[in-house]
VOMARKOL-387722 format. One record per residue (C-alpha): residue number from 1; residue in three letters; x, y, z. Coordinates in nm, 3 decimals. Layout:
residues N
TORKOL  nr rest    east   north      up
TORKOL NUM  ALA       X       Y       Z
...
This chain:
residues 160
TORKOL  nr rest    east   north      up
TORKOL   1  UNK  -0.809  -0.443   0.762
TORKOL   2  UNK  -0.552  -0.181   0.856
TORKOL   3  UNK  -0.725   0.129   0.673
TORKOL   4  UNK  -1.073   0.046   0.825
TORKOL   5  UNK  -0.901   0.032   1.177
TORKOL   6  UNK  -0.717   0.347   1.113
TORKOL   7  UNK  -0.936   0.492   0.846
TORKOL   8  UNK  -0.763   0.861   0.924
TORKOL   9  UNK  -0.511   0.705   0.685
TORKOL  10  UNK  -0.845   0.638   0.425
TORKOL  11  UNK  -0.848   1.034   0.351
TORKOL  12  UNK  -0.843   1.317   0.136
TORKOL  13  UNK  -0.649   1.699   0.266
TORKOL  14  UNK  -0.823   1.918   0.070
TORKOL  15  UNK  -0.889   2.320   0.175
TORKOL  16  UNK  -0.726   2.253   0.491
TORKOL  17  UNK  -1.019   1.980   0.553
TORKOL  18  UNK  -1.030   1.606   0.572
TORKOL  19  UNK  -1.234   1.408   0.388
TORKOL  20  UNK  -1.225   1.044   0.491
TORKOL  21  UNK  -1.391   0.760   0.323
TORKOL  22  UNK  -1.545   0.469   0.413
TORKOL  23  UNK  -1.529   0.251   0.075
TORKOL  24  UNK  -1.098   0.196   0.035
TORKOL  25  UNK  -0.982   0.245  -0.335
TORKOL  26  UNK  -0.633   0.140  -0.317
TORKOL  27  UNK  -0.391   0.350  -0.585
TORKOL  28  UNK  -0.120   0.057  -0.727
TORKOL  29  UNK   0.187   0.275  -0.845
TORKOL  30  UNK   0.246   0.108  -1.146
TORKOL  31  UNK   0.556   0.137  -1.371
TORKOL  32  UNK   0.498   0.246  -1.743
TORKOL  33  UNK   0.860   0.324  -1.968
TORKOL  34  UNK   0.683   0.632  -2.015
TORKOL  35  UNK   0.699   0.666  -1.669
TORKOL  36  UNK   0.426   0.633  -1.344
TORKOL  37  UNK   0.060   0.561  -1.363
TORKOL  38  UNK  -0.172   0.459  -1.041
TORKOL  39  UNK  -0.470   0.249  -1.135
TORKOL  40  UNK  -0.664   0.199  -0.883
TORKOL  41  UNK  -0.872  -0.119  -0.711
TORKOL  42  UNK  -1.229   0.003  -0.623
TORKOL  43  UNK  -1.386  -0.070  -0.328
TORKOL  44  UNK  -1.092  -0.332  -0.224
TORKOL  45  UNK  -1.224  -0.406   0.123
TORKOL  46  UNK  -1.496  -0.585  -0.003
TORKOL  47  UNK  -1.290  -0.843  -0.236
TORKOL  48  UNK  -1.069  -1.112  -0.169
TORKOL  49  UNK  -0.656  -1.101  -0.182
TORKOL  50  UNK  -0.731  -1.304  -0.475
TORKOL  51  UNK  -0.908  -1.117  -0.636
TORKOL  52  UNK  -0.719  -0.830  -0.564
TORKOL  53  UNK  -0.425  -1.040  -0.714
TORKOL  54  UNK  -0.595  -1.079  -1.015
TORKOL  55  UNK  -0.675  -0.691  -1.053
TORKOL  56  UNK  -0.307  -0.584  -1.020
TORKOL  57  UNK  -0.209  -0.869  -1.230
TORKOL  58  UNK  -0.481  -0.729  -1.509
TORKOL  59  UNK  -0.288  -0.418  -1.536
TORKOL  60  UNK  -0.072  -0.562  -1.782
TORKOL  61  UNK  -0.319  -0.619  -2.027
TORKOL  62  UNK  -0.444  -0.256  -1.987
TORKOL  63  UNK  -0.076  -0.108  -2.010
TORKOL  64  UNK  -0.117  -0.262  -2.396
TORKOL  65  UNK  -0.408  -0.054  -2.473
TORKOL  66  UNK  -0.390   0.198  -2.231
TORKOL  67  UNK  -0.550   0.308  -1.894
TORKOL  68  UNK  -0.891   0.448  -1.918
TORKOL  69  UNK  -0.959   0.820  -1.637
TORKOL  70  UNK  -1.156   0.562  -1.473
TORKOL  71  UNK  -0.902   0.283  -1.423
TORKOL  72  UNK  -0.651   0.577  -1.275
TORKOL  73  UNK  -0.921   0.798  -1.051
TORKOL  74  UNK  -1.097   0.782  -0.735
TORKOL  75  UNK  -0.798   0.638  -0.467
TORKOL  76  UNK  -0.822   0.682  -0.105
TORKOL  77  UNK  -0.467   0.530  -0.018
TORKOL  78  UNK  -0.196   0.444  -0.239
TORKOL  79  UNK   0.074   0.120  -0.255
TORKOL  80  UNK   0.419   0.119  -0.445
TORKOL  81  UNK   0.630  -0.154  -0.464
TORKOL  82  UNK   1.011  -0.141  -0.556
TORKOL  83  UNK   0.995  -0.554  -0.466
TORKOL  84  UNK   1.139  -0.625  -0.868
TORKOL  85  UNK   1.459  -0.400  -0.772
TORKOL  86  UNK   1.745  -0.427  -0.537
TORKOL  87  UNK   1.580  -0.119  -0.321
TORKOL  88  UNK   1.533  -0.232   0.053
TORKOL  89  UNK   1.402   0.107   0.173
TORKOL  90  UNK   1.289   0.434  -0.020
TORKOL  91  UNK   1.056   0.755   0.078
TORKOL  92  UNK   0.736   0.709  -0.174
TORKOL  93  UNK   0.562   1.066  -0.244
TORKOL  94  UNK   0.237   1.120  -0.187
TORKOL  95  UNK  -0.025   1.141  -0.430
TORKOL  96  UNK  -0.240   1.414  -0.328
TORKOL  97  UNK  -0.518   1.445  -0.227
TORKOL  98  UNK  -0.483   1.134  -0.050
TORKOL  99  UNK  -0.282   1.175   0.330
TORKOL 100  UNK  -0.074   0.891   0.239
TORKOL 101  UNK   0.138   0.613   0.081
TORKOL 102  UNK   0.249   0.251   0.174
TORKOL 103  UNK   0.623   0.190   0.003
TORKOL 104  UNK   0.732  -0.173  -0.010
TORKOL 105  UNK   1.098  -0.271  -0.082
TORKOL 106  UNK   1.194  -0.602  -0.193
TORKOL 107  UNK   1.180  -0.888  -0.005
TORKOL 108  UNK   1.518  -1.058   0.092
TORKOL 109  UNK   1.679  -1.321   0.271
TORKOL 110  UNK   1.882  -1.250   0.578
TORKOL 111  UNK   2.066  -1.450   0.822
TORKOL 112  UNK   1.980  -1.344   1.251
TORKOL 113  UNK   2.092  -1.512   1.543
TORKOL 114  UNK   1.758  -1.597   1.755
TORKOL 115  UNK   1.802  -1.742   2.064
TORKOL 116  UNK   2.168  -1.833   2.035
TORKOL 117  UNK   2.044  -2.011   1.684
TORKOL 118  UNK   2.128  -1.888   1.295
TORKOL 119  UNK   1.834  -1.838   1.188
TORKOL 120  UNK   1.737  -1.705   0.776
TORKOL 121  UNK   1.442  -1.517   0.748
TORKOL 122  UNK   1.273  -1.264   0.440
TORKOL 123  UNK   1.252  -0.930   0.542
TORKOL 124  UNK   1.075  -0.658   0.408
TORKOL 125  UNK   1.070  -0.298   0.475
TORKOL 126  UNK   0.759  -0.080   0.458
TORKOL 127  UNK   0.786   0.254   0.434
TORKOL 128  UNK   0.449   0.489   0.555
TORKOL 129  UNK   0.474   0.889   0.384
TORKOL 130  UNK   0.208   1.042   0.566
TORKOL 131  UNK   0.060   1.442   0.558
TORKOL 132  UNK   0.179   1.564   0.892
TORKOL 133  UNK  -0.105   1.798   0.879
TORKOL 134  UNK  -0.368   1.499   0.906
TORKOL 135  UNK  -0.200   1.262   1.118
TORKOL 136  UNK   0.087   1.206   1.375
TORKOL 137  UNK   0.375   1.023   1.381
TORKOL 138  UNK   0.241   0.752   1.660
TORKOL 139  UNK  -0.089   0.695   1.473
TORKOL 140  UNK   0.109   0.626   1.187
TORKOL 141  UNK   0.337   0.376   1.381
TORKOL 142  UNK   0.051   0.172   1.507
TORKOL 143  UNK  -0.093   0.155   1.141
TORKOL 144  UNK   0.282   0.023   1.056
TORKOL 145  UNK   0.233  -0.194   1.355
TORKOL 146  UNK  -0.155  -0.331   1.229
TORKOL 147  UNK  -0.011  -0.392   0.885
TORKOL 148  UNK   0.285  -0.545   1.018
TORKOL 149  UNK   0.062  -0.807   1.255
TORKOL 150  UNK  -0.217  -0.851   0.984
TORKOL 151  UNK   0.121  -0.947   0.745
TORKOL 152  UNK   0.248  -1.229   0.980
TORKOL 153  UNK  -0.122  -1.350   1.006
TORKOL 154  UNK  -0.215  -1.377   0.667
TORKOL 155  UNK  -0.569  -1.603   0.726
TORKOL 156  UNK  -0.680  -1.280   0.887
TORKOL 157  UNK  -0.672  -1.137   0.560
TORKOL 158  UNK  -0.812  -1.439   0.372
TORKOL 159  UNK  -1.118  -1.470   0.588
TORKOL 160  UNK  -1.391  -1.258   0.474
């Protein structure tokens, strides 16, 4: 939802041009003990969280016998997640061409006081590395902001 709305976000820097796309392949930055790989979902807008799920999940089973040129080519926009660590916030690189990267820390439980109330609540950073050269700084906070929203109203993502 968020990359179709701001689909300047869905591109390639390449020869001081931009390329943008209109089918999103999301890069997963997935954790090897030989170190990074980034498979990548094709053509994610058109399937289901669920079956998104089940892609990432997959991985696993193609970390045993390896990842293919095709499982780790073609992204448009690329995801890491430091969620199994005790990392709240981090800067993710970009992986070129693409303009940029969505970094996730984990997801924790803190204690607020709403409305004169204790309240707990999970929290979750995101953190946006973008290619200043493509895109602004307030572009990039409204995609934050249209993740952010689509996040607290999850059956917006579930409808299709």
């Amino acid at each position: 939802n968020s990359l179709s709305e701001f689909n300047i976000f869905n591109s390639h820097f390449v020869d001081n041009q931009i390329k943008t796309f209109n089918e999103i392949n999301l890069g997963i930055a997935y954790a090897l003990k030989e170190g990074l790989v980034v498979p990548v979902i094709k053509n994610s807008k058109e399937k289901s969280l669920l079956e998104i799920a089940k892609e990432i999940r997959g991985f696993s089973s193609k970390e045993k016998k390896g990842f293919s040129q095709e499982d780790i080519s073609g992204s448009t926009f690329s995801i890491t997640s430091l969620n199994s660590t005790i990392v709240d916030s981090f800067n993710p690189l970009i992986n070129p061409p693409e303009v940029g990267i969505l970094g996730i820390g984990r997801i924790s439980e803190e204690t607020q006081v709403i409305s004169e109330k204790l309240t707990s609540r999970k929290i979750c950073f995101f953190n946006l590395t973008f290619d200043h050269r493509v895109v602004d700084g307030f572009p990039a906070a409204k995609f934050l902001e249209s993740i952010e929203k689509n996040i607290q109203n999850p059956q917006s993502l579930v409808e299709k």
